[in-house]
Residue, then its C-alpha position, 0 to 999 in steps of 0.5 A: x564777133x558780134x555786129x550791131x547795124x548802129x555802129x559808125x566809122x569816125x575817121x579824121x583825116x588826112x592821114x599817112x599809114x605807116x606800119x605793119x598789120x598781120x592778116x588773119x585767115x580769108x573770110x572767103x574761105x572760113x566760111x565755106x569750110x565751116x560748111x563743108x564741115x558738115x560732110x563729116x560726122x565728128x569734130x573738125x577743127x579750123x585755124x587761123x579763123x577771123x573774128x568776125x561777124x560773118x563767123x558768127x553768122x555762120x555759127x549760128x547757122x551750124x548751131x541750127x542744124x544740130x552742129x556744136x560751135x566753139x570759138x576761142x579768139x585768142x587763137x583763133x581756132x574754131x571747132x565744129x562738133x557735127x552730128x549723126x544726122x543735122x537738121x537738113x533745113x537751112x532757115x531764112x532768118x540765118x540765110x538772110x544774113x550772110x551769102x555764104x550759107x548757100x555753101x550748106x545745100x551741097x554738103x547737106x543735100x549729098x549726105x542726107x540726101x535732101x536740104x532746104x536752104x532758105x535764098x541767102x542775104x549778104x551784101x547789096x552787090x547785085x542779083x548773083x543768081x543760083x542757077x548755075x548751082x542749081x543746074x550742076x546738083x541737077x547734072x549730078x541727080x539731084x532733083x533741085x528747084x525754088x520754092x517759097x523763097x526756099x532752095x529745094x533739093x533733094x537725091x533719095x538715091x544719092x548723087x552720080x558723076x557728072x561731067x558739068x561745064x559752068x558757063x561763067x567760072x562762079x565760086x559758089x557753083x564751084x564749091x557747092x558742086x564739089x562738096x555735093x561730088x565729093x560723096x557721089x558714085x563715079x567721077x565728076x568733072x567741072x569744066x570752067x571751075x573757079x581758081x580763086x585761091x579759096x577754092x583751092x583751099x577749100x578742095x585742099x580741106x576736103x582731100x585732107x578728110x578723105x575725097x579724091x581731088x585733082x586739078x584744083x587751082x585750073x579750070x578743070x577739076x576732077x572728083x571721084x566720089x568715096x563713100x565717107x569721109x572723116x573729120x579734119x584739122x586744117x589751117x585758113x589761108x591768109x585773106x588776100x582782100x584785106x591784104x590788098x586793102x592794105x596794099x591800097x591803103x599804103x598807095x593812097x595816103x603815101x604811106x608804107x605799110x608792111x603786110x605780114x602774112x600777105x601773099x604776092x602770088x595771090x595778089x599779082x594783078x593788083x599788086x602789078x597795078x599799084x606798081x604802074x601808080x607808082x608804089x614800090x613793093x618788095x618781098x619781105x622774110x614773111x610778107x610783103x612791103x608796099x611804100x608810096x611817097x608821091x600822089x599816086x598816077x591814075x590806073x585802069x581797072x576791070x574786074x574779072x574772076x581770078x586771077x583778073x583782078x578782083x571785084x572785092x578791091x574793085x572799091x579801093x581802085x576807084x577810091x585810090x582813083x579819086x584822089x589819083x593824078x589823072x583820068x582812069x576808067x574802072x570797068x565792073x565785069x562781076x557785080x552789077x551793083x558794085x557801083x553803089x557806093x559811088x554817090x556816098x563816094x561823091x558826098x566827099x568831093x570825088x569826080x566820077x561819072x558811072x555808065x553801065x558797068x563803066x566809071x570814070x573816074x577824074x582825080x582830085x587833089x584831095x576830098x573833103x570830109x562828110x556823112x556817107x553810109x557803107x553799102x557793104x563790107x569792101x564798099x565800107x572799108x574803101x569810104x574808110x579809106x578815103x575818109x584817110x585822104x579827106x580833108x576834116x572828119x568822115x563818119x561812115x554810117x552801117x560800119x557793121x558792114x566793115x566788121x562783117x569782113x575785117x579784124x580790128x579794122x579800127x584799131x589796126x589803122x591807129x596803130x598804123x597812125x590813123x584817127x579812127x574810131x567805132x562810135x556806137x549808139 
């Protein structure tokens, strides 16, 4: 699980994807348990965890704060040992790495009463603030501000109940301001919570250590505050971005590709889109199918926080986009810099002008083979996926992007019939 900044994607192309590929657990969501971890002292143990850099990252992370962290990747369980009393200081030389450690301020700041987590690092997407997770530890009593690059909070006497109304549904606020709740004195509401699927894991990890949760999955969820609670087992649910990728892959390169482990339900705007392309998808004993055997019709897409449809496959529809039938317009309504990667998108021939958090997109046949660089992980994964419908050989510089989101991506697309191999130097 480890990343290396000087490791490429070689993809030859094109190339048609057919096969079938199992998920493993959401990155989304393994991360954020493995935080909410520190609520408890003890051993929790999590299944279904990928092996992925990210992991790694956050590992280290809980190692730093006094945590024992053991993985075993042939079953993909990891293990979280917490102690007594962590260190409550998250630094930055972890934090810069990943986006997710901001999810140890509620956990932290709830049991111990302060945390310092340095300002978290991750993927070059956009500013993503933190006053919203801010405002709502304040809400709950919390004494919470910015400071030398440092988020800085601290409650001597404990969090109480709040009623807290987050004006955009964020799924780090929501999370951080229900791990803090979760121990609080008296009932916390969060009015405009976040619905993603991992949230709902996450609140379903929680209740299985013992906090009071309803609502979870809606817009409006309840937390009455205990007074401890105890370690757990749980099971990750399966990633619904790299399954979406997947579904993404099969309509691009008109392929057919089985997705064991894939969720429907998780997926249904994407999946309704691939659909409007031209794919057919059917339900499968323990997945689903997505088949393609013409050049896919141009779709619209704009982003929005689930269940709209989501700014993580955001680089796949304007990738599909690309070498689609027709013209198509791609809003971006989360990330502001989820448009970065266009122009390495453009070194391969697409035809896309940007405008504000708007592309338009006008398809082509097919793209041309090129150097370009991935600006993050889902951004990596689509220029991998183009490589597959260009014309010659790809070579996707700072893959150590893709590894940070994706299991065996490589090698999941050779068995799948694609050329494509890491190159390291």
């Amino acid at each position: 699980m480890s990343a290396t900044q000087s490791l490429s994607y070689e993809v030859h192309g094109p190339a048609r994807l057919e096969g079938s590929v199992t998920l493993s657990g959401a990155k989304n969501s393994a991360l954020k348990l493995m935080a909410a971890a520190l609520l408890a002292t003890g051993k929790t143990t999590l299944h279904n965890v990928p092996g992925i850099a990210d992991v790694e990252i956050m590992s280290d992370l809980l190692r730093s704060l006094g945590c024992t962290v053991d993985y075993e990747n042939s079953t993909q369980t990891l293990s979280i040992d917490v102690p007594e009393n962590p260190a409550h200081r998250a630094e930055y030389n972890l934090v810069r790495k990943l986006r997710a450690s901001i999810n140890v301020l509620g956990p932290l700041l709830t049991r111990l009463g302060k945390a310092e987590v340095a300002l978290p690092g991750g993927d070059a997407i956009g500013s993503r603030g933190l006053d919203f997770h801010i405002q709502g530890l304040q809400d709950l009593g919390a004494q919470a501000h910015s400071e030398h690059g440092y988020v800085i909070a601290t409650a001597p006497d404990g969090l109480k109940g709040a009623n807290i109304s987050l004006n955009f549904p964020s799924v780090g606020a929501t999370e951080n301001i229900m791990t803090a709740a979760v121990l609080a004195r008296g009932v916390t509401t969060i009015d405009n919570a976040a619905r993603e699927p991992d949230v709902v894991d996450l609140g379903e990890f929680l209740k299985s250590m013992g906090a009071k949760i309803e609502g979870l999955g809606t817009s409006l969820i309840t937390i009455t505050g205990v007074s401890k609670l105890q370690p757990t087992t749980h099971t990750t649910l399966p990633d619904r971005i790299v399954a979406g990728t997947w579904a993404f892959a099969a309509v691009m390169t008109q392929g057919d590709i089985t997705i064991i482990g894939g969720r429907e339900d998780h997926l249904e705007l994407p999946l309704e889109k691939l659909v409007q392309a031209g794919a057919v998808i059917t339900t499968t004993s323990n997945g689903f199918r997505v088949k393609m055997d013409r050049r896919p019709h141009a779709i619209d897409i704009a982003t929005l926080p689930y269940p709209g449809f989501p700014t993580d496959l955001q680089p796949m529809a304007i990738c599909l986009n690309a070498i689609a039938e027709g013209q198509s317009m791609v809003t971006e309504n989360v990330f502001e810099g989820r448009f970065m990667f266009v122009n390495e998108l453009k070194r391969l021939g697409a035809n896309i002008t940007v405008d504000g958090h708007h592309a338009a997109i006008h398809g082509v046949p097919v793209l041309s083979g090129a150097p370009v660089a991935a600006t993050d992980i889902r951004a990596g994964a689509g220029l991998v996926l183009a490589g597959l419908v260009s014309e010659g050989i790809t070579i996707v510089e700072d893959g150590f992007h893709v590894d940070r989101g994706y299991t065996d991506f490589a090698e999941n697309l050779r068995t799948l019939g694609a050329k494509v191999s890491r190159i390291t130097d």
